[in-house]
C-alpha positions, 0 to 999 in steps of 0.5 A: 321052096320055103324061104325061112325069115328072121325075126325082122322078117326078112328073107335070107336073100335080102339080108344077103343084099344089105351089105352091097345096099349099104356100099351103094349107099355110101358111094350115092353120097361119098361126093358129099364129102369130097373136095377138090383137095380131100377125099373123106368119104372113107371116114363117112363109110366108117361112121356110117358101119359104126351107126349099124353095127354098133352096140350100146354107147357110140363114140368115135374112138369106140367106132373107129375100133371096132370098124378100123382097128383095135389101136385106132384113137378116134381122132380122125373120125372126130375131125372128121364130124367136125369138119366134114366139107358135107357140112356145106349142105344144108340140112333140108338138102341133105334130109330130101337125099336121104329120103329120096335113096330111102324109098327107092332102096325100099322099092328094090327091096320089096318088089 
């Protein structure tokens, strides 16, 4: 059977996996933002959904309407970039991570 592909040349079956891609993402690096009082990791989630689905211009309060609600402000999205206990990290930390879960999610997908 002919599996069709899309202009990124990706397969159906894969677009299919992103979402859960994503979610697994997410719950590699919601510890991050975590703290022994606050757990934020839901703002990060949103701001990460945000980034990919977001088209044109990117602001907090344009974010958090389309991926929270259509009254939400923005306000404890912005909070949240400012204030974020990830910024306890340091940005070498934080870059080897990401690229760490890059390859292995790209392995998972071509393979």
């Amino acid at each position: 059977m002919e599996t069709s592909q899309n202009i990124w040349g990706l397969s159906q079956e894969t677009i299919d996996e992103l979402g859960d891609e994503l979610l697994s993402f997410h719950q590699e690096f919601a510890p991050l933002f975590t703290t022994t009082t606050r757990d934020v990791s839901e703002h990060a989630f949103t701001e990460l959904k945000g980034s990919l689905l977001m088209d044109g211009k990117r602001t907090y309060t344009g974010v958090a309407r389309k991926i929270v609600d259509q009254l939400n402000d923005g306000q404890n999205l912005q909070h949240f970039m400012s204030d974020s206990p990830c910024a306890d990290y340091d940005d070498v930390t934080l870059i080897v991570l990401k690229q760490q879960y890059i390859l292995m999610s790209n392995e998972r997908i071509l393979h």
